[in-house]
C-alpha positions as CSV (number, residue, x, y, z in Angstrom):
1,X,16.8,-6.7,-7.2
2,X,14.0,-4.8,-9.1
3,X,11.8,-8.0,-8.8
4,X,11.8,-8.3,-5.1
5,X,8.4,-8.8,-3.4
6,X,6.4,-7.1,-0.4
7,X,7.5,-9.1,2.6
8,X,5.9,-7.8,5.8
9,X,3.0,-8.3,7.8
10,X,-0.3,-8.5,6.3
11,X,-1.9,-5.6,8.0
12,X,0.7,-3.2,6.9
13,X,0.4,-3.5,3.4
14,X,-2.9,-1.7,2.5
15,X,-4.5,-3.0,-1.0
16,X,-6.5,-0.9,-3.2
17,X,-8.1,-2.1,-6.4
18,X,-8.5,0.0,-10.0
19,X,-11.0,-0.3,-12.3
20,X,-12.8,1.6,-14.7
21,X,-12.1,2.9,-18.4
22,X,-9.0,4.8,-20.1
23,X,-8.3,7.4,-17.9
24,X,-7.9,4.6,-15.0
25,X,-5.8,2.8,-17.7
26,X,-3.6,5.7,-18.1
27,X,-4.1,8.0,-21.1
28,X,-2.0,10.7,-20.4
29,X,2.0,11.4,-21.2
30,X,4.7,10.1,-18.7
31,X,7.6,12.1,-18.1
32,X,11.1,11.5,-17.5
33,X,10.6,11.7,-13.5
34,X,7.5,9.7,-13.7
35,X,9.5,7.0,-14.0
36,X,11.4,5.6,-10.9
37,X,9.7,3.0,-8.6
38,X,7.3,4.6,-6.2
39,X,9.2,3.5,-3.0
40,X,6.9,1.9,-0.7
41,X,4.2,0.8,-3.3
42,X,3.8,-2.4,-4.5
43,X,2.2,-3.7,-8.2
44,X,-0.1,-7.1,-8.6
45,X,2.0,-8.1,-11.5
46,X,1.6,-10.5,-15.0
47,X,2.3,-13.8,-12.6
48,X,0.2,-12.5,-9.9
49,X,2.6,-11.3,-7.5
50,X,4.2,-8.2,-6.3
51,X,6.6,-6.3,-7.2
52,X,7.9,-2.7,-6.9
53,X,5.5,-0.4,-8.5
54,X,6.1,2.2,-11.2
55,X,4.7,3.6,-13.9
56,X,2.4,2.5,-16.1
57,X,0.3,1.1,-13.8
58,X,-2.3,-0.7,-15.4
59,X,0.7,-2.4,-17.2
60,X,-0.3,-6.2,-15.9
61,X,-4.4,-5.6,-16.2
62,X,-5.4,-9.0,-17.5
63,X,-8.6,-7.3,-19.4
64,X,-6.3,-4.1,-21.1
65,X,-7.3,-3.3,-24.1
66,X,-4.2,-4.6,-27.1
67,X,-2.1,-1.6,-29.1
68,X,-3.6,1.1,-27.0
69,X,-0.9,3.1,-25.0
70,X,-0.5,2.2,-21.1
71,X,0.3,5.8,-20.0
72,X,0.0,7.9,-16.9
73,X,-3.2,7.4,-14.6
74,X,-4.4,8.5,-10.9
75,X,-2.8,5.4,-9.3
76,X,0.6,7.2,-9.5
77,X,-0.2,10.6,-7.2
78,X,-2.8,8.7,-5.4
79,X,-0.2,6.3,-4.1
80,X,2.6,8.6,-3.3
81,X,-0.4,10.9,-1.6
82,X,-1.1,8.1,0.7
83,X,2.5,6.8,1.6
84,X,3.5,10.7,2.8
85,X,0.6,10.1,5.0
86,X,1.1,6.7,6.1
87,X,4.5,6.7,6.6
88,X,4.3,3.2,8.7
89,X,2.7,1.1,5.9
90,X,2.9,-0.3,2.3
91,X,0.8,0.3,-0.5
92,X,0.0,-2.6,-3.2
93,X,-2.0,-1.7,-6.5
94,X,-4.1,-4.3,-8.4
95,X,-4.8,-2.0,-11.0
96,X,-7.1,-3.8,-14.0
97,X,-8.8,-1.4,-15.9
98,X,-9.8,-1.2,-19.3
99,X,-10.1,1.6,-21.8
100,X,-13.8,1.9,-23.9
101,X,-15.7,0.4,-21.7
102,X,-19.5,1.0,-20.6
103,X,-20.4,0.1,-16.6
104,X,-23.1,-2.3,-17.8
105,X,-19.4,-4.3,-19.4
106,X,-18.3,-4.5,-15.4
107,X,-21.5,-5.7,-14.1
108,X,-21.0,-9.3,-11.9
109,X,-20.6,-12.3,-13.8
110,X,-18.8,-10.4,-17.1
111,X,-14.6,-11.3,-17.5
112,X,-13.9,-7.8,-16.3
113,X,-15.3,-8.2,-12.9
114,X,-14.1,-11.6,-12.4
115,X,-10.9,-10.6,-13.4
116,X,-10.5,-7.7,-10.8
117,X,-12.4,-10.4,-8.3
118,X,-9.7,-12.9,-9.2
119,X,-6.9,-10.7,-8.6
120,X,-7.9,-8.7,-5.6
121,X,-8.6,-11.8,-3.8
122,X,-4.7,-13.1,-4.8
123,X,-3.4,-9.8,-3.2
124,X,-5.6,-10.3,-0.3
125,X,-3.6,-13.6,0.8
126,X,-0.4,-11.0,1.4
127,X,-2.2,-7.6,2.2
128,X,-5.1,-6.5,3.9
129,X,-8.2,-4.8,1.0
130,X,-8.6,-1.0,2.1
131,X,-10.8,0.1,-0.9
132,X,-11.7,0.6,-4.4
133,X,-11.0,3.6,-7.3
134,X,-13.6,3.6,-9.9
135,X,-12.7,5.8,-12.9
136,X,-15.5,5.0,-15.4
137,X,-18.3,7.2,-17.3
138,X,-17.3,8.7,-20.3
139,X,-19.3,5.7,-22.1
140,X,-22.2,6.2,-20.1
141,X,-22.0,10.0,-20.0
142,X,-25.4,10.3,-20.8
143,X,-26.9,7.4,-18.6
144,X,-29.8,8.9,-16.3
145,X,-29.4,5.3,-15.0
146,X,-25.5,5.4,-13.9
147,X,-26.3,6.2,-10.2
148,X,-28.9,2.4,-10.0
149,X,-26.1,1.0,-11.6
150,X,-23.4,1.9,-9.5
151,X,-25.3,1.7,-6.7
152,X,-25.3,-2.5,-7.9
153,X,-21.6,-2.7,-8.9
154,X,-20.5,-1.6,-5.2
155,X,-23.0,-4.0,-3.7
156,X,-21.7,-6.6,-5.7
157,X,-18.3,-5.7,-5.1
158,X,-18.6,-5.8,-1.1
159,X,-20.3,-8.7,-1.1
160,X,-17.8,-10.8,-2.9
161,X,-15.0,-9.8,-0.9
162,X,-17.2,-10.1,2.4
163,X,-16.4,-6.4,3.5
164,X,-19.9,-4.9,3.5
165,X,-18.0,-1.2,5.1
166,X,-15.1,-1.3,2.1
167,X,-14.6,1.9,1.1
168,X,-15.6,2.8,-2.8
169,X,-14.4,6.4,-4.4
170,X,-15.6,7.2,-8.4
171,X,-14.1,10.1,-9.9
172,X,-16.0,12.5,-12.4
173,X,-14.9,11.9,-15.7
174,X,-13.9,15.0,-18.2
175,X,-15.8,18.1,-19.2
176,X,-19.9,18.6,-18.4
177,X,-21.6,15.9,-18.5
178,X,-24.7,14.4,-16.9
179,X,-23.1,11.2,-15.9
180,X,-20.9,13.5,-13.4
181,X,-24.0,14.7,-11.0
182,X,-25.0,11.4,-10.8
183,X,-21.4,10.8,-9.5
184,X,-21.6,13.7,-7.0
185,X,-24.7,12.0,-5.2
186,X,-23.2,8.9,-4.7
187,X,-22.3,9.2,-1.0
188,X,-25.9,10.8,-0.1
189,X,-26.5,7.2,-1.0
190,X,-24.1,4.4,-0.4
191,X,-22.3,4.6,2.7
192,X,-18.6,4.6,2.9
193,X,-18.6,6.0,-0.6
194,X,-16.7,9.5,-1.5
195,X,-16.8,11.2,-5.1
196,X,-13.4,13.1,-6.7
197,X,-14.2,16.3,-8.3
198,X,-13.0,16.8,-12.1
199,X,-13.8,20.5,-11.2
200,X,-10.8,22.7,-12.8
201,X,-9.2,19.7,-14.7
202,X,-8.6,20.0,-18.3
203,X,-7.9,17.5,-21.0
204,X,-9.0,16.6,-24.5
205,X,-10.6,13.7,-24.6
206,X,-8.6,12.4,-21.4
207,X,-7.2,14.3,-18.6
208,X,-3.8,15.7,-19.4
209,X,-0.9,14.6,-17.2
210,X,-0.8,17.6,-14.7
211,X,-4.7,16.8,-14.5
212,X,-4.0,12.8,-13.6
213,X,-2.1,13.9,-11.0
214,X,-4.1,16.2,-9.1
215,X,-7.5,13.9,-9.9
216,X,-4.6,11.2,-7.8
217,X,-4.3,13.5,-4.8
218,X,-8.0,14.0,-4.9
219,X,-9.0,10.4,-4.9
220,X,-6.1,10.2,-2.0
221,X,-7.9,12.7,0.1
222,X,-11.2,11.5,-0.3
223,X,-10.0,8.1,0.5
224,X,-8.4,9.2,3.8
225,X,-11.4,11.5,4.9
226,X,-13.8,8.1,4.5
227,X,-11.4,6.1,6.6
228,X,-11.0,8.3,9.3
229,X,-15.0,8.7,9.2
230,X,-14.6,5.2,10.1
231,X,-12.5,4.9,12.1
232,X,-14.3,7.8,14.8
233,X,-17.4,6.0,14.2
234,X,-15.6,2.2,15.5
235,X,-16.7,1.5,19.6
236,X,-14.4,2.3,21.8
237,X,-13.3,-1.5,23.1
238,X,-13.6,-1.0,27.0
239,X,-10.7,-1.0,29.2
């Protein structure tokens, strides 16, 4: 049935996390063929375990904000971007994001990053943690601080699920704003970090839907480039 659960090994299903603000939460339209399970792809659901995933994705986000809509975000293109990659392996989302909120509302010790702590750490029993999407910055748009901060969340992050090489991609947030240079220099200065372009995406106050899905095969492509960075920099084991 629709309710059946990843099964496999543990190294086959790659975990990524979600956070950030509405256009992580999913802001823009679904259509009819956004609809059907994303075959291969797994959500953390409402009781804490998987099931198959389809849209809306931040659906079970134990911090979503109430009687604001749960629509399209990059989770959907970024999955399906992986999986024709990765043909061998299973994706599982914990996606807990949470529209109107400032970075300073995710710093460690606040419900929102426990939360995504908590529930990253439950899919962790049955997957194996292969990064983190960060989609956060309209509130802080102006914030000639954002970069420090960041820099602290990812810290944090890594060190609380002990993987001090995990790799962390933030996406530019709509329009011109200052908070989105700051964003572009993150990986001159955290390793393992990559940054998705909002260059050529358009949207009113959140990305449109054809937007969401290309800022989804972006963050899908960065992703991939930082692993495979990692993997070519791994010693050879000898024979």
């Amino acid at each position: 049935g629709t309710t059946a659960g990843y099964r496999g090994p543990k190294e086959q299903l790659q975990v990524y996390l979600l956070i950030g603000q509405s256009n992580m939460a999913g802001r823009s339209p679904l259509g009819p063929d956004d609809m059907a399970v994303i075959p291969g792809c797994y959500l953390l659901n409402g009781e804490d375990t998987w099931e198959p995933a389809k849209n809306p994705l931040n659906r079970y986000s134990t911090v979503k904000k109430e009687n604001t809509p749960i629509e399209m975000n990059p989770g959907y293109l970024f999955a399906k971007t992986i999986l024709e990659h990765h043909q061998s392996i299973s994706l599982g989302l914990v996606v807990n994001a949470r529209g109107n909120t400032s970075i300073e509302e995710w710093a460690k010790g606040t419900s929102l990053y426990d939360e995504a702590i908590r529930r990253t750490m439950i899919a962790q029993k049955t997957g194996t943690l292969k990064g983190i999407l960060w989609h956060q910055g309209e509130n802080n748009a102006n914030d000639a601080n954002y970069l420090e901060k960041l820099k602290t969340l990812i810290s944090n992050l890594r060190n609380d699920f002990s993987e001090p090489d995990l790799p962390f991609v933030a996406g530019q947030v709509n329009g011109k704003t200052p908070v989105n240079d700051l964003i572009a220099k993150l990986p001159e200065v955290v390793p393992a970090t990559g940054f998705v372009s909002s260059a050529g995406l358009t949207g009113d106050i959140h990305f449109d839907a054809k937007s969401m899905k290309v800022l989804g095969q972006r963050y899908a492509e960065v992703l991939m480039k930082i692993q495979v960075a990692q993997h070519a920099q791994r010693p050879k084991s000898l024979p």
